[in-house]
C-alpha angles and dihedrals in degrees: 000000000000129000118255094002123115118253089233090065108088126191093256086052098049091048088054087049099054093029092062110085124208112300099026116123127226114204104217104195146185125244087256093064125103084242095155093056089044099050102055088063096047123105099263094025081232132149124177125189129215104186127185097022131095127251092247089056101040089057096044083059085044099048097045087075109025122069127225118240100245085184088087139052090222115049101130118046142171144224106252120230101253105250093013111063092171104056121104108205123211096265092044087061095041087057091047090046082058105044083041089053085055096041099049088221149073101279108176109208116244115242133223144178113255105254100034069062101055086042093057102041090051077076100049120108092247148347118233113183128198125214086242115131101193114116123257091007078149119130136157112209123187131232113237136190131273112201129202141131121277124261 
């Protein structure tokens, strides 16, 4: 265990998180994804589970380390409800509640067709997929910068 970090977040998890550098993409997916097949093309061939958590709970563990890239408009998006694009299912609001709560501001989800999706997130740094079962729980979130000075 380690002080001031949220339980959620495992060793393999934490080394996808700092390994990632500004502009990667983590797909952050539900248990319904083919997130076996994705995460072998991905950058760091990588796939972590979290079994067991929501989607909501899994990103606001997520999100308490890794910042957002505030360079893009969309930096979060979101995998679209075939045939309604436009629809914004339950676990879909409860992601952006969370990413909103971090942000301290209103951040629509960008949405995108499903396999655009799959296609995008093949290029991600890595998949981690959450034992949620809720439909369309699929999300790519990138990485952003933290500045500071050295030392």
């Amino acid at each position: 265990m380690l002080k001031n970090l949220d339980p959620v977040l495992s060793a393999d998890l934490l080394w996808i998180l700092a390994a990632m550098g500004h502009g990667d993409d983590l797909a952050l997916v539900d248990a319904n994804h083919p997130a076996e097949t994705i995460a072998r093309a991905t950058t760091s061939g990588r796939l972590v589970r979290l079994p067991g958590l929501t989607m909501e709970r899994a990103a606001r563990a997520i999100l308490s380390v890794l910042p957002i890239d505030d360079f893009e408009p969309d930096a979060v998006r979101r995998m679209q409800v075939v045939g309604e694009a436009k629809t914004v299912p339950a676990v879909q609001a409860a992601v952006q509640r969370e990413i909103e709560a971090v942000l301290g501001e209103p951040h629509p989800l960008a949405g995108m067709e499903r396999f655009a999706f799959y296609e995008t997130a093949r290029h991600a740094f890595a998949v981690v997929q959450v034992g949620d079962p809720r439909p369309y729980g699929c999300f790519l979130l990138r990485k952003g910068v933290i500045a500071g000075e050295p030392g």
